[in-house]
VOGU-3710 file (C-alpha; in Angstrom, 3 decimals, decimal comma):
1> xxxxxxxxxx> -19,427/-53,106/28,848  -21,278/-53,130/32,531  -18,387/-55,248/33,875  -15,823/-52,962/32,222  -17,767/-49,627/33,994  -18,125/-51,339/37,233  -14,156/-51,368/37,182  -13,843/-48,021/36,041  -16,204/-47,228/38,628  -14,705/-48,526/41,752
11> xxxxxxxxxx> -11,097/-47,603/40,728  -12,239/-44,187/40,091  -14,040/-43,805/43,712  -10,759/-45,044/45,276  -8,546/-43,032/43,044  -9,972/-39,822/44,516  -10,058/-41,072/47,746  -6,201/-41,938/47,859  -5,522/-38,051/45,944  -7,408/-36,233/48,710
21> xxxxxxxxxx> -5,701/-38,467/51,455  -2,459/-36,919/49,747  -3,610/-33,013/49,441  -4,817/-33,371/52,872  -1,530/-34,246/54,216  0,284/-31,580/51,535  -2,132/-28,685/52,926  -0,678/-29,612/56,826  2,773/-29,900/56,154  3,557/-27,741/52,997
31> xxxxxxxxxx> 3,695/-25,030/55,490  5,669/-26,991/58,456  8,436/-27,978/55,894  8,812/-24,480/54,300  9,335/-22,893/57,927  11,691/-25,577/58,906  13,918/-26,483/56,554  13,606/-22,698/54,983  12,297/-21,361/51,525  16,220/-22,046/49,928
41> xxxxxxxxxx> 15,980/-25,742/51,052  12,032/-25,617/50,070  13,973/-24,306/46,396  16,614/-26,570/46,483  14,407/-30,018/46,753  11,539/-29,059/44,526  14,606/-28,430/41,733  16,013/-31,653/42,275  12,811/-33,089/42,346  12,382/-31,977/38,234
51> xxxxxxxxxx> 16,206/-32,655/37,501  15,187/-36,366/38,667  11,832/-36,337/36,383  13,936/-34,911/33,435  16,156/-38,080/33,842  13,309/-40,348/32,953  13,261/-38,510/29,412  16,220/-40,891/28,585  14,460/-43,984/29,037  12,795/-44,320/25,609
61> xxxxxxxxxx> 9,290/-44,237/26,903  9,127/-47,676/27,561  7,178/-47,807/31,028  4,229/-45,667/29,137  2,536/-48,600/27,439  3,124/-51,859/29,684  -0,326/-51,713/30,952  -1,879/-50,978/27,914  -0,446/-54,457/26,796  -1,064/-56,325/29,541
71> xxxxxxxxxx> -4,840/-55,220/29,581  -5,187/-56,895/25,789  -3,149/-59,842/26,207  -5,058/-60,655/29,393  -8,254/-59,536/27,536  -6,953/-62,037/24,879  -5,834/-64,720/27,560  -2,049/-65,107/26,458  -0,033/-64,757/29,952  3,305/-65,839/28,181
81> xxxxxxxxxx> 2,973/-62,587/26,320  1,991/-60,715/29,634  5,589/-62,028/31,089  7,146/-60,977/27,917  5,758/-57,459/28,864  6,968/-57,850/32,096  10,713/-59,060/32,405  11,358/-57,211/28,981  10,573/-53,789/30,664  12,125/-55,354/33,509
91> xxxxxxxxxx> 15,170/-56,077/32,358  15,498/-52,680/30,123  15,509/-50,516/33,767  17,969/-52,501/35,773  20,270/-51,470/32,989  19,160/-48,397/32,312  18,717/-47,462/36,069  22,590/-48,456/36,178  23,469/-45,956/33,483  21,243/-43,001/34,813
101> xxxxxxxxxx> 23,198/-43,334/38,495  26,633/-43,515/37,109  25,852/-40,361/35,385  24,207/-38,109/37,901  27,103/-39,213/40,277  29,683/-38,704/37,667  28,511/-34,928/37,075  27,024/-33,535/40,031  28,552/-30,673/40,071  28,057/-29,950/36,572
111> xxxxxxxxxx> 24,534/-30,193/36,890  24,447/-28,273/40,552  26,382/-25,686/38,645  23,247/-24,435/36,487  21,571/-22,889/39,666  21,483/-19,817/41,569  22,143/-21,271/45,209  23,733/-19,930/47,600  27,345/-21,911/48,354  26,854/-23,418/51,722
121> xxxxxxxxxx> 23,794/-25,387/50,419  26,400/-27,466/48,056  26,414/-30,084/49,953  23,079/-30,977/50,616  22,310/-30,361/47,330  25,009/-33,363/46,176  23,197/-35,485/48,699  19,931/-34,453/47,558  20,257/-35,270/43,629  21,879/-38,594/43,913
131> xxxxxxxxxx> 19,199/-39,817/46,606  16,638/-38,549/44,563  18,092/-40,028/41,213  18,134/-43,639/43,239  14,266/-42,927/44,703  13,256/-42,337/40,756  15,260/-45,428/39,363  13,648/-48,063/41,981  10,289/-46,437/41,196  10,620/-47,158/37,139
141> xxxxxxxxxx> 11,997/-50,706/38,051  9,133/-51,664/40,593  6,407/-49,849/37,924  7,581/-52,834/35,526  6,084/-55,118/37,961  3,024/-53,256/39,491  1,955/-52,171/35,975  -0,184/-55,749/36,324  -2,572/-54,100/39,113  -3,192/-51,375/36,670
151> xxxxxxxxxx> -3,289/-53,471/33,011  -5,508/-55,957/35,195  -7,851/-53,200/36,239  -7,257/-53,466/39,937  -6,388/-49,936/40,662  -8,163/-50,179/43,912  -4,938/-52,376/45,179  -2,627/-49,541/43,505  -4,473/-46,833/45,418  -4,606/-48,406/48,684
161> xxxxxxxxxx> -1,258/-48,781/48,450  -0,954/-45,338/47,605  -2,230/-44,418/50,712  -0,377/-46,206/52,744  2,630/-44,883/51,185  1,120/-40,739/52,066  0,319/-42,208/55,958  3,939/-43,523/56,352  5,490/-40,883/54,487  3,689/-38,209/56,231
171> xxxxxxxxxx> 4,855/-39,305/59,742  8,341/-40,112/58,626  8,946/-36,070/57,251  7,547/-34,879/60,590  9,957/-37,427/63,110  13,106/-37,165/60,770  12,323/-33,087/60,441  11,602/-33,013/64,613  14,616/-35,212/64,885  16,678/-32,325/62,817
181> xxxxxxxxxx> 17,365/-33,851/59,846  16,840/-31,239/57,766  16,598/-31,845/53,503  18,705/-35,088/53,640  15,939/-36,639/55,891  13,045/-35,723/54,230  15,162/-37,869/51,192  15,978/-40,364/53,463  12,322/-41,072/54,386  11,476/-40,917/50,823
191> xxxxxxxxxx> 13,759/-43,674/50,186  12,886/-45,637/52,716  9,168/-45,815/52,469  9,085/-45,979/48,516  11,088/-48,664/49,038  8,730/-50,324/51,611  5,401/-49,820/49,914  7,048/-50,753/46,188  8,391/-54,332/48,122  4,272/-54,531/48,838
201> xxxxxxxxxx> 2,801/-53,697/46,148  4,901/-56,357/43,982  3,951/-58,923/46,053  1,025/-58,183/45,501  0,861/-58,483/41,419  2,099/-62,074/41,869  -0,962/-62,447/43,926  -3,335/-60,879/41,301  -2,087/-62,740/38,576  -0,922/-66,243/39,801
211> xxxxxxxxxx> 1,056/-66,936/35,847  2,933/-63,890/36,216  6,847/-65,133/35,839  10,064/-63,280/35,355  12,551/-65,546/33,815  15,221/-65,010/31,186  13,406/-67,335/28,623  10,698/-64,080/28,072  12,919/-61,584/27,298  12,052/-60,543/23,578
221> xxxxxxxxxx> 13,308/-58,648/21,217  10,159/-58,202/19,288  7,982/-57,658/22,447  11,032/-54,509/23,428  10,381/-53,209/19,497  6,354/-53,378/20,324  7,037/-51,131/23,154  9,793/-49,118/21,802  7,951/-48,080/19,049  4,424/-47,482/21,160
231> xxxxxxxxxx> 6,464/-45,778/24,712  8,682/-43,447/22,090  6,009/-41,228/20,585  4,020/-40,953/23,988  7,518/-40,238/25,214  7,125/-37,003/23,214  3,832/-36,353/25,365  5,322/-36,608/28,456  8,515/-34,124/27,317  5,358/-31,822/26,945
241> xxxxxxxxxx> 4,340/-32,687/30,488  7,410/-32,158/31,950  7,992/-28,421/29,983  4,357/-27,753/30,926  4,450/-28,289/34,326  8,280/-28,380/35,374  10,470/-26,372/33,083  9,355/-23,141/34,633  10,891/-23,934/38,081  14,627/-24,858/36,832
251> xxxxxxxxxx> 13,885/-21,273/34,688  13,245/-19,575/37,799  15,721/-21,131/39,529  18,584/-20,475/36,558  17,257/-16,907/36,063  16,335/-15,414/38,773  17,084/-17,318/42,493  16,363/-20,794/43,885  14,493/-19,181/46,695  11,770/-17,884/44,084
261> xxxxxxxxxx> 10,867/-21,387/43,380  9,383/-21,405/46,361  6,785/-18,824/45,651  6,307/-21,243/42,204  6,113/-24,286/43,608  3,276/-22,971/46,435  0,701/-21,557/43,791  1,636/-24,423/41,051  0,950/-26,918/43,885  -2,451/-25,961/44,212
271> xxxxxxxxxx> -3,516/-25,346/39,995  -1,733/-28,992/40,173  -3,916/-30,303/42,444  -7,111/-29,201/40,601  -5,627/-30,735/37,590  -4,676/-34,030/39,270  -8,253/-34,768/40,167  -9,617/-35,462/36,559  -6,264/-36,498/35,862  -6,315/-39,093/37,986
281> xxxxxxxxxx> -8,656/-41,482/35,885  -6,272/-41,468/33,269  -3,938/-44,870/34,484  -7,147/-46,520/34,275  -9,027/-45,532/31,394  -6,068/-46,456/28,577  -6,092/-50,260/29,366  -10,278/-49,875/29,726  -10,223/-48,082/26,225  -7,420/-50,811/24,768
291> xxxxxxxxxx> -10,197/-53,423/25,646  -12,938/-51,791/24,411  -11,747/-51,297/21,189  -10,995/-55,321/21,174  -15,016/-55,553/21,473  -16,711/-52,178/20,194  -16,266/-50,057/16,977  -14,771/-46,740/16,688  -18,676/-44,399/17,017  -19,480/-46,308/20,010
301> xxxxxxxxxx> -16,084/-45,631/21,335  -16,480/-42,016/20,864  -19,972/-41,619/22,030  -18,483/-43,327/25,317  -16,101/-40,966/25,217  -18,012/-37,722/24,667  -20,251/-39,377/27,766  -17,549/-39,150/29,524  -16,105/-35,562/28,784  -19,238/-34,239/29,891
311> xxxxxxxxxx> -18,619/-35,946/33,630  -15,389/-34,627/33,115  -16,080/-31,086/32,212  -19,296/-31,049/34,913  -16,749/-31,058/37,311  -13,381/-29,567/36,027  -15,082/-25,967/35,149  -16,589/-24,774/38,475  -13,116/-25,983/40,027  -11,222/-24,416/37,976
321> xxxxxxxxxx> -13,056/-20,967/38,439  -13,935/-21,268/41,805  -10,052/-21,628/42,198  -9,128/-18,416/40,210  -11,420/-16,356/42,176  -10,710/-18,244/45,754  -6,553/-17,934/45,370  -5,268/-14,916/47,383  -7,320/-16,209/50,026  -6,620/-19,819/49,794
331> xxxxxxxxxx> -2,864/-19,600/50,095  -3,493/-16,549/52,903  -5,230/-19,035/54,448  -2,785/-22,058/54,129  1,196/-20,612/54,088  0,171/-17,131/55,661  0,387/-13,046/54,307  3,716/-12,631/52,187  2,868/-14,772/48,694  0,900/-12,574/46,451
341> xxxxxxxxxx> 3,070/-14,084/43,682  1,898/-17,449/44,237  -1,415/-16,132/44,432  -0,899/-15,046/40,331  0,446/-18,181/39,453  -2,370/-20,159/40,684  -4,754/-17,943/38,750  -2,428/-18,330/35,624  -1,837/-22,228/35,675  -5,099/-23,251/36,467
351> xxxxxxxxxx> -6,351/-21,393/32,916  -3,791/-23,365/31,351  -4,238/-26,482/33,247  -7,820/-26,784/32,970  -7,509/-26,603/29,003  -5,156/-29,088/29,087  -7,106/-31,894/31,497  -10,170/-31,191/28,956  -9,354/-33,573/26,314  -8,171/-35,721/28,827
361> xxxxxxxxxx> -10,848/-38,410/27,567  -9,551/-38,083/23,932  -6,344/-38,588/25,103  -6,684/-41,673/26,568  -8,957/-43,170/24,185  -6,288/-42,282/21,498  -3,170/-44,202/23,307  -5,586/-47,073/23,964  -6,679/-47,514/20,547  -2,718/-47,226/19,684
371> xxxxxxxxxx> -3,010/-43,655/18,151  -0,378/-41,634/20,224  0,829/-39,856/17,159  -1,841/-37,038/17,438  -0,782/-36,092/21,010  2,904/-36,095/20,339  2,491/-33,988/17,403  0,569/-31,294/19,704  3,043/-32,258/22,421  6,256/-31,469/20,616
381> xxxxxxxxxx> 4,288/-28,012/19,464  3,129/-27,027/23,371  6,844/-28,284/24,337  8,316/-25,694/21,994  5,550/-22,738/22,313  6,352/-23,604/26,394  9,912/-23,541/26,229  10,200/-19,897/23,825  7,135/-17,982/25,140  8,146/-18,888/28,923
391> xxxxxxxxxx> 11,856/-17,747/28,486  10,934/-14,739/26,405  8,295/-13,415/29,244  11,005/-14,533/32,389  13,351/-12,047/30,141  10,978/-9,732/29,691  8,336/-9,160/32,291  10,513/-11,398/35,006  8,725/-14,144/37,689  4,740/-13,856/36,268
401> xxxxxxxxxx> 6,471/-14,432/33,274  7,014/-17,833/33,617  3,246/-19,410/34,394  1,689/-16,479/31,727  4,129/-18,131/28,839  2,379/-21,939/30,236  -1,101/-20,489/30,323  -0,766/-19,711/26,618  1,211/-22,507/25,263  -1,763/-25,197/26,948
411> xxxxxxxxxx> -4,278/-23,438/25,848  -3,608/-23,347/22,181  -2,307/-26,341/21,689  -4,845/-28,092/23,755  -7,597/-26,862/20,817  -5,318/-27,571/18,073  -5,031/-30,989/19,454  -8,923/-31,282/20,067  -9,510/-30,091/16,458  -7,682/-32,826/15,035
421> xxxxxxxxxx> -8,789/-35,677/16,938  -11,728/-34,798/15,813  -10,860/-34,160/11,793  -8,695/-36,895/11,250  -9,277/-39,706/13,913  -13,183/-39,963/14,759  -13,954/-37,956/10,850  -16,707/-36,083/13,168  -16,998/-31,854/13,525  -15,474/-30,629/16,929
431> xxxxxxxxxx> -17,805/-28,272/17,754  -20,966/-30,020/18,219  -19,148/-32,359/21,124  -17,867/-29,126/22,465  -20,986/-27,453/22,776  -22,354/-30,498/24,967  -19,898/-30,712/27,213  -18,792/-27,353/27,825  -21,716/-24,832/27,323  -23,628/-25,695/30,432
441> xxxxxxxxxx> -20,417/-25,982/32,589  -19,196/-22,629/31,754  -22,449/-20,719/31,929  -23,436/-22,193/35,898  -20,001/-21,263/37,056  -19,958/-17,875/35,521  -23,375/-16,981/36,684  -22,646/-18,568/40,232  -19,883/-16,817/40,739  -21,406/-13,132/40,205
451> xxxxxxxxxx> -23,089/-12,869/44,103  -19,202/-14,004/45,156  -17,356/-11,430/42,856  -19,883/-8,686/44,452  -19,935/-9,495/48,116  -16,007/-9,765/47,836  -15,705/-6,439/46,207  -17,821/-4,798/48,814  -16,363/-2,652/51,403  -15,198/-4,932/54,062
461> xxxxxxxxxx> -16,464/-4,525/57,684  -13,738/-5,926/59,494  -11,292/-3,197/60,908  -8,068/-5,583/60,601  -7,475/-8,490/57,898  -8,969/-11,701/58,718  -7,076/-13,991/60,376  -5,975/-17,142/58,823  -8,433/-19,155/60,693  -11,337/-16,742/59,739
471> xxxxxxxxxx> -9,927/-17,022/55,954  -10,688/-20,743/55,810  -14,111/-19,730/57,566  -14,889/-17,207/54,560  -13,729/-20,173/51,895  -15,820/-22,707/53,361  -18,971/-20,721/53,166  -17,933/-18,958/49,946  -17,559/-22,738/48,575  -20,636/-23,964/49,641
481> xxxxxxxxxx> -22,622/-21,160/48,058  -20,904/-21,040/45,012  -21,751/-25,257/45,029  -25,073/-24,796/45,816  -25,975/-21,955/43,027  -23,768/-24,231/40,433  -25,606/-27,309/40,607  -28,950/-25,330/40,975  -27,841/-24,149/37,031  -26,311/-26,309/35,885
491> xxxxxxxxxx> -29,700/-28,749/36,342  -32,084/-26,119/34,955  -29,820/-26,002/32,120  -29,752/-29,614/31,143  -26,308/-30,433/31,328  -26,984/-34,854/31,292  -29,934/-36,513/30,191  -32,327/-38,295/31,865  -29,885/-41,820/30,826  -26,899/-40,212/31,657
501> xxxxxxxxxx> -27,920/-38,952/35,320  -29,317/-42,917/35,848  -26,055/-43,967/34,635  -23,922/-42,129/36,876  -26,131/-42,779/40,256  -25,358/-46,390/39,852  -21,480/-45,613/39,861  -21,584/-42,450/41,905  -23,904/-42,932/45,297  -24,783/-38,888/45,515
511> xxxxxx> -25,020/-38,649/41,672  -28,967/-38,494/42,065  -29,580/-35,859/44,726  -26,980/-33,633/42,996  -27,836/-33,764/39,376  -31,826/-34,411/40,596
//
């Protein structure tokens, strides 16, 4: 098991170094690209970006478990069943990535149809949808390949990569948007550096695993009916996923205007971002969980992964509420006055999103044992509670609408799913685990956020609003107190053990001084 956390360990510390490389670069140029290209434009690509992601519903789910199965055949040492993996998903998207273009190009305008956009932005939106619908089909086909980095545990090559990709990127949208390319170049670049850093990154699975082949003579039947059956019913999780987190913009956007979306897609961005972080761990903890369960049984599995929650939970809480209080500000701070309504949907989403993320652990010890059947069931039910409560509230109360109906639908069906886990998988009582992990969280971050809450409501003694500049002065400080006074409480109330704080300094350098 030490060699299996050292891996978990060093992916993890990369992982987040790659995500804040990438909200580092969002937080400059969100703001650049919204003024430049305009908030219709802004509308118009974060649409297409979902219409693209809905595509991938189609594909049977058959990317979801190819590193799950190359982490136990390697495990197992059988790399003729690792190239079975391989050219069989392989071989699936070249055909299916031929089907999804000659669709999207043969009804464009059908599917452009749906949304409220003004009529001289028709034909950047045609451009838009079918070079977006090619960036998301060479992505699925290179995955097939680069799935190896992740089912060999080398997630540190994948997230190097990664960042790469956000450096390149990053300078591309600002030369082709300086240059006055508008939406089509900010595609353009897309294209062009996914398909430089995919070309990469497959070179460099050959080089991890030296028997990796792609030949006809691996294709298999059997091997596409393993995955089949395993990708279709997380398939269901991810049609969750995408209702969760993307149904509410193409609502907006079919309701009420394109140009809303913006105001969406500005506060999502950020309750996305929180949830990423945690949610980042995830690629690498289903293969680590597949091999465990090759080596350990099922209560050393779960005490693992109640371990683990706690980590998780330590540091998803005070984010999460530090967040809801921090929002007006924050996006003041970042896009400027004018987007109050982003402001609500941050506080909204992050509720929702932060009781999704924490059974993020169960999750992923459930897929790698080969038990995806309890999160589809609670996927299909959040997919449906999403879709009506979401459409009923846009109806009914309009734009907050939208990110209230999410913030319900995650939350209940995120307990429902935690409850059974726990009563039919691990035959354990939920509560107990959710005591540990959550009581100590919740208590520091309410408690440190009280001095915040009152200085805030105090009578300000400024004459004019702050400035943006002075905004992101007030945050800082505010962060760094409300930091300080969390881990203070959160150590006097005994949140890890004495072997769980030793455990984490040797993964986590700081670990010691924080947790003391």
């Amino acid at each position: 098991m030490t060699e299996l956390k050292e891996k978990i360990g060093r992916s993890t510390v990369l992982t987040f170094l790659a995500h804040f490389l990438k909200l580092a670069v969002a937080f400059v140029l969100l703001p650049y690209i919204v003024s430049t290209i305009g908030k219709e434009r802004f509308g118009l690509w974060v649409i297409v970006v979902v219409v693209t992601q809905y595509c991938g519903l189609a594909d049977l789910g058959i990317a979801h478990p190819l590193s799950k199965y190359i982490a136990e055949y390697y495990a197992k040492r059988e790399p003729d069943r690792i190239n079975q993996v391989v050219t069989t998903g392989l071989a699936f998207y070249v055909v299916f990535g031929a089907v999804v273009l000659t669709v999207v190009c043969a009804m464009s305008g059908f599917f452009l149809r749906l949304f409220a956009f003004p009529p001289a932005l028709y034909p950047d939106a045609l451009f838009a949808l079918r070079i977006g619908v090619l960036i998301f089909v060479i992505e699925l086909a290179a995955a097939c390949v680069t799935s190896v980095l992740r089912g060999l545990q080398r997630i540190d090559v994948t997230r190097k990569v990664q960042m790469l990709y956000v450096v390149i990127n990053a300078a591309g949208t600002v030369l082709v948007l300086w240059m006055g390319f508008g939406l089509r170049g900010l595609f353009l670049n897309d294209l062009a550096c996914l398909c430089a850093t995919a070309a990469l990154e497959i070179g460099l699975s050959f080089a991890a695993l030296p028997s990796l082949r792609i030949a006809r003579r691996f294709l298999s039947s059997e091997m596409f009916r393993r995955l089949f059956s395993f990708g279709i019913r997380v398939q269901m999780s991810r049609f969750s996923a995408l209702i969760g987190f993307q149904l509410d913009k193409v609502l907006i956007g079919y309701f009420l205007s394109v140009g809303l979306v913006t105001y969406y897609e500005i506060g999502a961005k950020i309750s996305f971002a929180l949830r990423q972080l945690p949610l980042l761990v995830f690629p690498i903890l289903v293969p680590a969980f597949s091999e465990l369960s090759v080596r350990r049984n099922r209560a050393e599995i779960y005490d693992f992964a109640v371990r683990l929650s706690k980590v998780l939970a330590f540091a998803a809480v005070p984010c999460t509420v530090f967040t809801i209080f921090a929002a007006p500000r924050f996006i003041e701070a970042w896009v400027g006055p004018g987007y109050g309504l982003s402001a609500r949907v941050t506080r909204l989403l992050s509720v929702g999103y932060l009781a999704d993320v924490l059974p993020l652990i169960l999750y992923a010890v459930l897929q790698g044992m080969e038990r995806p059947h309890f999160q589809m069931w609670t996927s299909t039910l959040s997919a449906a509670a999403n879709l009506v409560l979401s459409v009923a509230l846009i109806r009914w109360i309009g734009f907050i609408g939208a990110p209230l109906g999410t913030c319900i639908a995650m939350t209940v069906t995120s307990a429902f799913f935690v409850w059974i886990a726990h009563r039919f998988f691990f035959r354990v009582r939920a509560l107990p685990a959710l005591r540990r992990t959550l009581r100590a969280p919740c208590a520091a971050s309410a408690l440190a956020l009280v001095p915040l809450v009152a200085c805030d409501r105090a009578p300000s003694l400024l004459s004019a609003p702050p400035s943006r500049l002075a905004n992101l002065g007030i945050l800082s400080l505010q962060g760094l107190l409300f930091l300080a006074a969390y881990l203070v409480l959160a150590r006097r109330l005994g949140h890890f053990t004495r072997e769980e704080k030793e455990e984490l300094g040797r993964y986590v350098p700081c670990a010691r001084l924080l947790l003391g």
